[in-house]
C-alpha positions as CSV (number, residue, x, y, z in Angstrom):
1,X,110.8,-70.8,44.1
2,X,108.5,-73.7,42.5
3,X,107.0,-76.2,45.0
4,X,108.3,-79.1,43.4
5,X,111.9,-78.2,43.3
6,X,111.5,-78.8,47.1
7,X,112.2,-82.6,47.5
8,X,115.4,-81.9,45.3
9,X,116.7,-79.6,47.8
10,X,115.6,-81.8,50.9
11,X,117.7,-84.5,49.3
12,X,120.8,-82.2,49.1
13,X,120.4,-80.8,52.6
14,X,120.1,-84.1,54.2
15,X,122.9,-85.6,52.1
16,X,125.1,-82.4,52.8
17,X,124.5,-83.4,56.6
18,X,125.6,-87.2,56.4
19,X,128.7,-85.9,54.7
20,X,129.4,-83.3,57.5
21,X,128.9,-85.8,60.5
22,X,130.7,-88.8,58.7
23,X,133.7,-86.4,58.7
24,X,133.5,-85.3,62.2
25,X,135.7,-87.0,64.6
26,X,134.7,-87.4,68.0
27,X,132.1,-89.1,70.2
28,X,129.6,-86.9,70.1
29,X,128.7,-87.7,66.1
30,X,125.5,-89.6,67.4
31,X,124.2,-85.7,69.1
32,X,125.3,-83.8,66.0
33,X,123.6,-86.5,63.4
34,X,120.6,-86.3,65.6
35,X,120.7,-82.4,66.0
36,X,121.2,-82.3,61.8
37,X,118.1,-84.5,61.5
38,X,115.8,-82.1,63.6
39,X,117.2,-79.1,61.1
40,X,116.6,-81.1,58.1
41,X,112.9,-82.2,59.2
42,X,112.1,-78.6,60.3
43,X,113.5,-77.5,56.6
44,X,110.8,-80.0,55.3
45,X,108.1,-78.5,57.2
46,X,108.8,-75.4,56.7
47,X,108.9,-76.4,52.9
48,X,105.7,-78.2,53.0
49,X,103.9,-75.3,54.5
50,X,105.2,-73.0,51.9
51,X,103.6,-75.1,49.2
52,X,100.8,-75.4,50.8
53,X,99.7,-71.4,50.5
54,X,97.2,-72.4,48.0
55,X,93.7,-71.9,49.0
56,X,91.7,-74.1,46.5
57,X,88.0,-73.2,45.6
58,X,85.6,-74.9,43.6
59,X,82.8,-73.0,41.5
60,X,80.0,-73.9,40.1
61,X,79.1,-71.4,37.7
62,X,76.3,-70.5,34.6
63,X,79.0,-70.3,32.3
64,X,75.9,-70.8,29.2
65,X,72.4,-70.5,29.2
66,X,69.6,-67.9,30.5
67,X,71.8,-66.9,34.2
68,X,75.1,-66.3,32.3
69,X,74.7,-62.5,32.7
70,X,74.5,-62.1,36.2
71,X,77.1,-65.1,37.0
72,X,80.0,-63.4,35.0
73,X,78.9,-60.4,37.0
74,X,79.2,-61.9,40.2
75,X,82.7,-63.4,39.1
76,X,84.0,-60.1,38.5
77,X,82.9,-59.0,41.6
78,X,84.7,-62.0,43.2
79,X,87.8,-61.1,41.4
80,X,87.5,-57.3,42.7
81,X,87.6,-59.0,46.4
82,X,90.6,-61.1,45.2
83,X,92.3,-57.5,44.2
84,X,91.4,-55.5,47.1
85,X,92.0,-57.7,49.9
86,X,92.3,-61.6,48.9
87,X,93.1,-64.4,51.8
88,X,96.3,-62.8,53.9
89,X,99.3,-65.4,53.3
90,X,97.1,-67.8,51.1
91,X,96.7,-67.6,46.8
92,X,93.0,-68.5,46.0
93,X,92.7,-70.9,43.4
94,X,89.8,-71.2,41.1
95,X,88.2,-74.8,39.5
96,X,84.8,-73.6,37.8
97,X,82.7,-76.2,36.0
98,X,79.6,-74.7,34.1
99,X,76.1,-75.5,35.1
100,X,74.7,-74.5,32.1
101,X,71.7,-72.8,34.1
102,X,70.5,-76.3,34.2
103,X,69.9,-77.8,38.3
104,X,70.9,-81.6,36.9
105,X,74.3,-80.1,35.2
106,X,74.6,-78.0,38.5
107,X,74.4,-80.9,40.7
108,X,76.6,-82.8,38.6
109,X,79.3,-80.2,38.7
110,X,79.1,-79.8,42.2
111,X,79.9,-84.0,43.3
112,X,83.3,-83.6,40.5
113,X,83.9,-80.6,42.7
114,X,83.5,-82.0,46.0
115,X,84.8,-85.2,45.3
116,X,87.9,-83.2,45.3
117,X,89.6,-82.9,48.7
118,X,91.9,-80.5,47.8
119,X,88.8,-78.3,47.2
120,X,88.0,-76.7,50.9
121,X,85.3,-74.4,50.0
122,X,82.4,-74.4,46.9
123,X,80.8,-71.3,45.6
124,X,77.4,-71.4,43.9
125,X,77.1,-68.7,41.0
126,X,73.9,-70.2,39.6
127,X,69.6,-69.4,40.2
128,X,68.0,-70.6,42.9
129,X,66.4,-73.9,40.8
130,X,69.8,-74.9,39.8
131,X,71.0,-74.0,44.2
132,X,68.0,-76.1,45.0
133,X,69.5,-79.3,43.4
134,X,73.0,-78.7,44.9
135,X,71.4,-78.5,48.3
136,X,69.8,-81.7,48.7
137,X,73.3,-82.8,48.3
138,X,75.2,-80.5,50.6
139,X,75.5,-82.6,53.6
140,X,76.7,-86.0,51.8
141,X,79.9,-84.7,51.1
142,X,80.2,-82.2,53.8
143,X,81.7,-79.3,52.3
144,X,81.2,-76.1,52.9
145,X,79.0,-74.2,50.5
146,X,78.3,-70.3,50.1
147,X,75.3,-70.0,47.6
148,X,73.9,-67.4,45.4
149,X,70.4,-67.7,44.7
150,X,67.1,-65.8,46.7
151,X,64.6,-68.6,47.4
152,X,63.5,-68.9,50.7
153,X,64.2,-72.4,51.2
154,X,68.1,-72.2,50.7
155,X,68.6,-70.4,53.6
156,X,65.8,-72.3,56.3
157,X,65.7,-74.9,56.9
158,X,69.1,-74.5,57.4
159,X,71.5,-77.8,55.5
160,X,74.7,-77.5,58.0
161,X,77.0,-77.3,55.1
162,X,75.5,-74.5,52.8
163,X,75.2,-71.1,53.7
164,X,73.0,-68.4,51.1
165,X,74.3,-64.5,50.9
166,X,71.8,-62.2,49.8
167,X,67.8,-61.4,51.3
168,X,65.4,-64.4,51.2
169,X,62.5,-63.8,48.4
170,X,60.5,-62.9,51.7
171,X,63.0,-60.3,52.5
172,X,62.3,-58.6,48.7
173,X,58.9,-59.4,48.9
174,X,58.3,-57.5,52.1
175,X,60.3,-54.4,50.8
176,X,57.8,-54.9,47.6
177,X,54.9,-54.8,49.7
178,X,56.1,-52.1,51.8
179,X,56.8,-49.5,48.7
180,X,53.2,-50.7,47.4
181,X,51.6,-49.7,50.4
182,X,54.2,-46.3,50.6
183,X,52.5,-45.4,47.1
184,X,48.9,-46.0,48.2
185,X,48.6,-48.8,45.0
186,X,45.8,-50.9,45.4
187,X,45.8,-54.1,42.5
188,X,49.6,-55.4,41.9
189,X,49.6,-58.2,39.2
190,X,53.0,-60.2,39.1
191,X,54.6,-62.0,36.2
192,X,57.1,-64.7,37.6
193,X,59.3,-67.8,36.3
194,X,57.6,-71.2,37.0
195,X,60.7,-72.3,39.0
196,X,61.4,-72.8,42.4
197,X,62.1,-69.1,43.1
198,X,59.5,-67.6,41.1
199,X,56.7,-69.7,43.3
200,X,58.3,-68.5,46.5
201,X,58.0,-65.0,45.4
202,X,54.2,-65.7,44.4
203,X,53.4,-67.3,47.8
204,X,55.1,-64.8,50.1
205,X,53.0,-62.0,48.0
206,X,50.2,-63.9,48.2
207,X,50.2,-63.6,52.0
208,X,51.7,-60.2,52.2
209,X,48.8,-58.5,50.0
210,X,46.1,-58.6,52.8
211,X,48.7,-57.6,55.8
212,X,49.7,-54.4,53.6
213,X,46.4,-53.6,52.5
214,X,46.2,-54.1,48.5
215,X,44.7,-57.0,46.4
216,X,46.6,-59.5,43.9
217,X,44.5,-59.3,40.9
218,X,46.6,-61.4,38.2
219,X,49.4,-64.0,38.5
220,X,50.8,-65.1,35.6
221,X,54.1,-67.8,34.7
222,X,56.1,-68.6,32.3
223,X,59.0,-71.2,31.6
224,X,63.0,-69.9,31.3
225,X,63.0,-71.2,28.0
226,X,59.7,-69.4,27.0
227,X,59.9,-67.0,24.3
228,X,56.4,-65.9,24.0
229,X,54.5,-63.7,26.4
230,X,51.5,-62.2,24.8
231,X,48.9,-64.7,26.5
232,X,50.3,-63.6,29.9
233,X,50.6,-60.2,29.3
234,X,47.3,-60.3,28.0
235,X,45.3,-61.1,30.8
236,X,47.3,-58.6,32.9
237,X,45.9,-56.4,31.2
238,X,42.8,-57.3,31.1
239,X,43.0,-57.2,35.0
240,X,43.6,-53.7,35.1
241,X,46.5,-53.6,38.1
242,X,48.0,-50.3,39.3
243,X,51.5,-51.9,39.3
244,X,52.8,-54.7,37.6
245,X,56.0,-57.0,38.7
246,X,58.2,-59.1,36.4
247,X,60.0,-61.5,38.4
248,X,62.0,-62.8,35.5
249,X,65.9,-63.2,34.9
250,X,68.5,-63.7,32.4
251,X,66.8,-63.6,29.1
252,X,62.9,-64.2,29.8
253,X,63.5,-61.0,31.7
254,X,64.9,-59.2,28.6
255,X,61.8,-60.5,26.4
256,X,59.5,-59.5,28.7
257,X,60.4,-56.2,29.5
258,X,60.7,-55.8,25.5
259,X,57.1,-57.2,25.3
260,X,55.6,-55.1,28.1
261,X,56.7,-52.0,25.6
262,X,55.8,-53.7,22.8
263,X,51.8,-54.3,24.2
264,X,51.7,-50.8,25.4
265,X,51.1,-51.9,29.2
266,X,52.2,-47.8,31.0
267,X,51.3,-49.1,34.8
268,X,54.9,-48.6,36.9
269,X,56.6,-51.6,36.3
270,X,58.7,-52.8,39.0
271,X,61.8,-55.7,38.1
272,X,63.9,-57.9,40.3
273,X,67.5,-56.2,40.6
274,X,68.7,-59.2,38.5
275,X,68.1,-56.9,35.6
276,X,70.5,-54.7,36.6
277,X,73.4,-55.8,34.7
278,X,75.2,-55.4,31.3
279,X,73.6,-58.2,29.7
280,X,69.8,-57.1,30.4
281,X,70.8,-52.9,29.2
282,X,72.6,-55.1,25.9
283,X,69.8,-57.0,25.2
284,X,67.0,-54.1,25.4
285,X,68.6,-51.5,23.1
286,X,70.8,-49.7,26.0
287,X,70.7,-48.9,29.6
288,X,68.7,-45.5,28.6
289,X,65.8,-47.7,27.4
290,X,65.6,-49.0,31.3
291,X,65.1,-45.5,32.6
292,X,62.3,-45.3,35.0
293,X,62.3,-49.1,35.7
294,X,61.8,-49.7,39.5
295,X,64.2,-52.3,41.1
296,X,63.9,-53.4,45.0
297,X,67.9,-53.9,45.0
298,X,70.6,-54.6,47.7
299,X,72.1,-51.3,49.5
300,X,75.7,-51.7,47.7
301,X,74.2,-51.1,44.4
302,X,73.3,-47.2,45.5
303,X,76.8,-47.2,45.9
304,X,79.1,-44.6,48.1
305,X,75.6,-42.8,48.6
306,X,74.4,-45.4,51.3
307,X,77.7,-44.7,53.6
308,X,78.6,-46.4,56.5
309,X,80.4,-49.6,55.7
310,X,78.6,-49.7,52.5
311,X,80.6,-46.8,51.3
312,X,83.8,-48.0,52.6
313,X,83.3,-51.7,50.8
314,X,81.7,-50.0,47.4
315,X,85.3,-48.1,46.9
316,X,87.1,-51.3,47.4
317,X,84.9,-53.1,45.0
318,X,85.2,-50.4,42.2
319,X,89.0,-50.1,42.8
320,X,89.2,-53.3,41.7
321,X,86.8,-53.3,39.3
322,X,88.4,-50.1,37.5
323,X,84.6,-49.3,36.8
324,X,81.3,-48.7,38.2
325,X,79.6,-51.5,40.1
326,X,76.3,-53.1,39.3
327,X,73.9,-55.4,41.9
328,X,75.9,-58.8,41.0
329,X,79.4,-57.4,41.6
330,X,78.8,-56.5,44.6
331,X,77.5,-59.7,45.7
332,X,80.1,-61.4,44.3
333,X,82.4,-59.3,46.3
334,X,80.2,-60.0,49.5
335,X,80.9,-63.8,49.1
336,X,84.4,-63.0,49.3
337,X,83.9,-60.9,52.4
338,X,82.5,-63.9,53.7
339,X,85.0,-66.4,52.7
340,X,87.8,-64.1,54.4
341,X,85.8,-64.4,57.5
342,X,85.4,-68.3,57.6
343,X,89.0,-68.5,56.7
344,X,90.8,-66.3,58.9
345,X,88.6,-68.0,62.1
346,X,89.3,-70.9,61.2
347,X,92.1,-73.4,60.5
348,X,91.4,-74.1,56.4
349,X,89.7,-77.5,56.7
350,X,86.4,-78.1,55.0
351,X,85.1,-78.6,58.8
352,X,86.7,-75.6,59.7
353,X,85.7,-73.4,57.4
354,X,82.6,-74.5,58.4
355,X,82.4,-74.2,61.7
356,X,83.4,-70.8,61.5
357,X,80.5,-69.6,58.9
358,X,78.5,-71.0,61.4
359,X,79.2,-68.5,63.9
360,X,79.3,-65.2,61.7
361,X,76.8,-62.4,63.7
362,X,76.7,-58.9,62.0
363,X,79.3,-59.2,60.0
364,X,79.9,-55.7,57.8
365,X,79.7,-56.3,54.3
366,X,78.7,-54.5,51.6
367,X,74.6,-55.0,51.0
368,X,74.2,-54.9,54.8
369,X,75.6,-57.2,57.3
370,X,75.7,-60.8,57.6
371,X,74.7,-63.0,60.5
372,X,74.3,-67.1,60.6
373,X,72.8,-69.5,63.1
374,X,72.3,-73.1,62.8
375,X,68.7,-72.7,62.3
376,X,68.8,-69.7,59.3
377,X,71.9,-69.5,56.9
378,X,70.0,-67.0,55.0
379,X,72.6,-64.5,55.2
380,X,71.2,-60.5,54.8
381,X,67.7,-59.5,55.1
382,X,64.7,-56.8,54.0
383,X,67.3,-54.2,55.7
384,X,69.5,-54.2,53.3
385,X,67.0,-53.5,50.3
386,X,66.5,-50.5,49.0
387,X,64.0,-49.3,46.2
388,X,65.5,-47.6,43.2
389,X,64.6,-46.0,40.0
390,X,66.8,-46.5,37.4
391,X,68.5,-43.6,35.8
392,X,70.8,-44.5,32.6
393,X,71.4,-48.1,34.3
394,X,72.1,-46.7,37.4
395,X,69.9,-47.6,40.4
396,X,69.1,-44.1,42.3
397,X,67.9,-44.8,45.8
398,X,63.9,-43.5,46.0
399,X,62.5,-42.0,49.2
């Protein structure tokens, strides 16, 4: 039955009811016209209530530009969650406005999307730069956020309103320096973006190096937008590292890889588990061309291998997939793991909602599980990395 059919029918009960105690004789028709207004108010609520089973969700999303990879991957991942297990009793609706992988666009997407209070809850499918933006703007309108993006500085300090998912870049940064120190690798050079999460990457290695015992002999950026790596790639050479890492995404991370090749560089070259996705395997000549790449990735991505509640969430995810996942569907499904928590302790409203992501403590999910406090909304940590080789565009989880 369609919602707005709903006042029609109200009408007709309620006339129905007039007609019925008009026609009664007696001196009770004051109790039975009062007794026939409490049934036709109830009808109305119940009514309302029915139509108001939509869930409505805003999304912010890199329809266009360099992150449109990974966001469409995170989507379908979202949708997998819708499939699987949804909100019990409630139909999610979707209004996704593009942020072009641009912060300005994303922060203007995000107040049309807020300024709608129908809209109880916003997901971020965007880089951390384009996060960044949204986040100064979190707590004007006060609705609840749940964030993609790695940088450090989404998660702590902590905005009341937006809450990050996966590892901090010190989180991938300290598994990093952990496997460098594992493999007894002495000089690491890093390539990164010259955005806010590339930086935060470079910083937390800059003070991880000496704690794990190896040295950071070239650091080298580039601009999304860049096209041209030779002078970068160049010096790294020159500096002679035992292991390079390419912190790039979207398409700067399919030039460089495709430039590393080009130059000849053979040290292990280790990406950021952005690259493990469809578009990145498209835009290198196939997933076969990746083999041997080394990706510090989220657990879920290793698949039913990882067991525990990994296992169990990984099945659901590629039921509804139909396919095999990679890293940014299961993230995407994660957030909807998340969402079904705020919404099911809670009663819907933005504050609610809220509230209740506030208070999440271990939750299971599928890269590892998911705590909040008011001073860290951060999400997962270094525990749920893994590192992983990649074997025909499948992540294969190293020792």
């Amino acid at each position: 039955m369609r919602s707005e059919t709903f006042p029609r029918i109200t009408a007709l009960v309620f006339n129905e009811n007039i007609d019925r105690v008009h026609a009664a004789p007696g001196r009770n028709n004051v109790h039975r016209f009062i007794s026939l207004l409490a049934v036709t108010a109830a009808f109305v609520i119940s009514t309302s209530a029915y139509a108001q089973q939509d869930f409505k969700i805003g999304v912010v999303e890199s329809l266009t530009g360099g992150f449109a990879g990974p966001a469409r991957d995170t989507m379908d991942g979202l949708d997998a969650w819708m499939k699987a297990r949804g909100l019990p009793g409630k139909k999610v609706v979707l209004t996704t406005l593009d942020d072009e992988t641009n912060g300005v666009s994303a922060a203007n997407a995000f107040r049309r999307l807020a300024g709608d209070p129908d809209i109880h809850l916003i997901y971020l499918f965007i880089p951390s730069s384009s996060a960044m933006a949204v986040k100064t703007l979190a707590s004007e309108f006060k609705v609840p956020i749940i964030s993609g993006g790695a940088a450090d500085a989404l998660g702590t300090p902590a905005d009341p309103y937006l809450f990050k998912v996966a590892p901090a870049t010190r989180d991938f940064m300290t598994r990093l320096a952990q496997y460098i120190k594992q493999k007894g690798y002495k000089r690491l050079a890093m390539l990164e973006p010259n955005d806010a999460f590339g930086q935060s990457e470079i910083a937390n290695m800059k003070k991880f190096a000496p704690e794990y015992g190896f040295e950071l002999v070239a650091v080298e950026t580039l601009g999304v937008e860049d096209t041209n790596f030779n002078a970068q790639l160049t010096r790294i050479r020159a500096a002679n590292p035992d292991v390079l890492y390419d912190g790039a995404s979207g398409r700067a991370a399919i030039l460089t890889f495709k430039q590393i090749k080009q130059l000849g560089l053979t040290m292990p070259l280790i990406m950021g588990q952005s690259v493990v996705a469809k578009p990145f395997y498209d835009g290198i000549g196939g997933a076969e061309v990746a083999d041997g790449l080394i990706v510090p990735i989220q657990l879920g991505s290793f698949g039913t291998k990882a067991g525990g509640d990994t296992a169990k969430f990984y099945a659901e995810l590629e039921k509804g997939l139909g396919h095999n996942a990679v890293y940014y569907n299961t993230f995407g499904f994660d957030v909807g793991l998340i969402t079904e928590a705020g919404v099911a302790n809670s009663d819907g409203s933005r504050q609610g909602v809220r509230d209740a992501l506030d208070k999440i403590k271990d939750m299971p999910a599928l890269n590892g599980p998911v705590t909040y406090t008011p001073e860290d909304h951060t999400g997962q940590n270094f525990h749920s990395i893994g590192m992983g080789r990649l074997e025909k565009g499948i992540p294969v989880l190293m020792n």
